[in-house]
N, C-alpha and C positions, 0 to 999 in steps of 0.2 A: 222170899221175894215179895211177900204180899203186902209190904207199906211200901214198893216204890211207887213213887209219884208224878217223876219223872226221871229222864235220860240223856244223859250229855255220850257225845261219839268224839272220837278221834275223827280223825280225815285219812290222811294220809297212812296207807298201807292196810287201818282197816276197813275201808271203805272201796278201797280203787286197786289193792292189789290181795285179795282173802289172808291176810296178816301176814304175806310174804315181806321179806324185807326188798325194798323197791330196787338194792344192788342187787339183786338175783334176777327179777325181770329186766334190768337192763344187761345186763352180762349176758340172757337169752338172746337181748337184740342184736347185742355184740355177736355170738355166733351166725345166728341167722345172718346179717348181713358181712357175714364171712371177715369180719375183724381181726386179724393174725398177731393178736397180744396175750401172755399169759393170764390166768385168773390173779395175779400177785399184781401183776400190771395192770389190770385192768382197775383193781381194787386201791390201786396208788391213782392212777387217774381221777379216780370216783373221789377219793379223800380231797384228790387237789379240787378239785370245782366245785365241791362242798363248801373246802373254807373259801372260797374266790367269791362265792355266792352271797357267804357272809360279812365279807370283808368290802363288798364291790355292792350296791342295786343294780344288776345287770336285770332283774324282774320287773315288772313296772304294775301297777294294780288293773292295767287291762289285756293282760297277759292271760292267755287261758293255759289248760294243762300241757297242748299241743305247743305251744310257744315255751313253756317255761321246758320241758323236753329238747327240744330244738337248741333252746340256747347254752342245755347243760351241756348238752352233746360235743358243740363247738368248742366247746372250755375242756371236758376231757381228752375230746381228737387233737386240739391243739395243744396242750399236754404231749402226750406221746407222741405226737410230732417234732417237737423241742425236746424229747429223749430217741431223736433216729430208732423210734419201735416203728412208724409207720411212716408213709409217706404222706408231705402236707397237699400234695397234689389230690389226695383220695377223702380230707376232712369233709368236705359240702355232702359229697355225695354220700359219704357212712356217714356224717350227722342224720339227714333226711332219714336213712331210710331205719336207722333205729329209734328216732324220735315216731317215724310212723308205729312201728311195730310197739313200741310201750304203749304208744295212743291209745292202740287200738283192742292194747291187752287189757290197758285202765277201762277203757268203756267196755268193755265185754264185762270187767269184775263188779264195775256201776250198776250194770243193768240183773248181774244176779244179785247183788244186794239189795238193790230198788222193791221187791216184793216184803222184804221183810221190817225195809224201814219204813214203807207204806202203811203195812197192821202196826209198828209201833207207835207211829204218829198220828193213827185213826185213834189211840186208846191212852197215851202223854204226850206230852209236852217235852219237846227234843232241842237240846240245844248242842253247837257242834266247839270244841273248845279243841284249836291246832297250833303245830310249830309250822308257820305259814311264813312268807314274802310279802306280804300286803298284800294279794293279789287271790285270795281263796273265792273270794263273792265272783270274780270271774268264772274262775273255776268249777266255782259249783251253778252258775249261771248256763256256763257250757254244756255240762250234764243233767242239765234240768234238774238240781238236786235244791238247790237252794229254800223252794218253798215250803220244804218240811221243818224246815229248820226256825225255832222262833227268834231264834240270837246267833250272832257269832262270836265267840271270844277267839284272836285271832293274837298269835306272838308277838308279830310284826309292827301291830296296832296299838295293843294294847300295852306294850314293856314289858313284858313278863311270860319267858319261854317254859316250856317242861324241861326236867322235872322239877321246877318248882310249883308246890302244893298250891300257889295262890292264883295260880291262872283256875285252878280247878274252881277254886272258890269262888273265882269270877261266874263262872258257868252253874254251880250251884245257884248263886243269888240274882242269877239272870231268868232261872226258872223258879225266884219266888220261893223256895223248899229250902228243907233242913237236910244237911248232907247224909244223911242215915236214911232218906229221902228218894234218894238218887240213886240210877246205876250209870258209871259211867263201864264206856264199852270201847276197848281201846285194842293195839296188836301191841305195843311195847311193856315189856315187865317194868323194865326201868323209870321212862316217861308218861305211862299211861298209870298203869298198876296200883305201882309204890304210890307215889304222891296222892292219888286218888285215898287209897284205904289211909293215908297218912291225917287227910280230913276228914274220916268217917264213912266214905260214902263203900256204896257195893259195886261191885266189877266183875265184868265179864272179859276175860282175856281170849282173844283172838291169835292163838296161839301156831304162825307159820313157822319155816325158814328163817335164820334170824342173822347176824350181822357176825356171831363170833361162836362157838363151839361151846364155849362158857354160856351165853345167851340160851342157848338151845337144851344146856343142862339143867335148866331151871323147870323147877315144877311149882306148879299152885291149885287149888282145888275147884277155884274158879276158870282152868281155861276149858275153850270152846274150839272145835276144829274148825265152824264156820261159823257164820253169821246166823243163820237160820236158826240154830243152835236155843241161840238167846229166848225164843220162842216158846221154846221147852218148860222155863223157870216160870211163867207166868200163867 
């Protein structure tokens, strides 16, 4: 790791949940705020608001993470409500309180990562390249994260989501470097990983919980159990 030069990070999941996939933290909220839907249901809800999100700008770019939570939640509960899994009477108040509880999980994972994207940003030049809403500068405006950051390449913004290889390559030439250059540092094998090594560059996999069984069977030489990890190679 001794020619990197700089560092491009995912966001989301590596950054704000230690490479959990972020249906695991909200399924936790779901218990906690005592949600009576199977994990099968909960996991058809989570699909529905996902495409609803892509399909709809229900985001708006001054939306922080506490809002963009809030509003998935209502689009899930309301889901299962038009499947008689729950009552529409109980959606306001189960939105609230597991949008609190992911908040609060996200900033608890900000602030243990904060230490170590501090020393990498005292010593490169970081740039963050995400599958975002338009609304990420809020975002990282809200956890005080933004300043480390010299660019954003952002899905929403720019045309061009993961895993396609050339958002990387946005973020590569955004830091000025050759991608042999670069580490990027991501929690998804698939969106993060692949496309990354597919332009050269080096990777650090932030390897949680992940979305499917398959997902989780996967090995590479490069993952990391945490963030801090990364630390290690340099």
């Amino acid at each position: 790791m001794g020619n990197i030069k700089g560092i491009i990070f995912d966001y989301g999941g590596t950054i704000d949940s230690r490479g959990v996939h972020w249906s695991e933290i909200i399924w936790e909220g779901y218990q906690e705020a005592q949600i009576d839907v199977t994990k099968e249901q909960f996991r058809e809800c989570y699909v529905y608001a996902e495409r609803e999100l892509a399909r709809t700008p229900h985001i708006l770019p001054h939306h922080n993470f506490y809002d963009i939570l809030l509003i998935k939640m209502r689009i899930e509960l309301g889901y299962l409500a038009e499947q008689n899994l729950i009552n529409a009477s109980i959606i306001e108040e189960k939105a609230l309180a597991v949008a609190k509880y992911c908040y609060e999980s996200a900033r608890d994972c900000v602030e243990s990562a904060r230490p170590t994207i501090e020393t990498l940003y005292e010593k490169y030049p970081l740039v963050l390249v995400s599958n975002f809403y338009g609304n990420v500068e809020s975002v990282l405006a809200d956890f005080n994260l933004r300043h480390y950051f010299k660019e954003i390449v952002e899905s929403a913004v720019v045309g061009i989501r993961k895993p396609d290889p050339r958002i990387f390559m946005l973020g590569v030439d955004a830091l000025g470097l050759n991608p042999e250059e670069v580490l990027v540092i991501g929690d998804s094998y698939k969106k993060d990983i692949v496309p990354a090594e597919t332009i050269g560059c080096k990777v650090a996999w932030i390897k949680g919980k992940g979305w499917t069984a398959d997902e989780d069977a996967v090995t590479h030489p490069c993952i990391i159990s945490k963030l801090e990890e990364v630390l290690s190679v340099f």
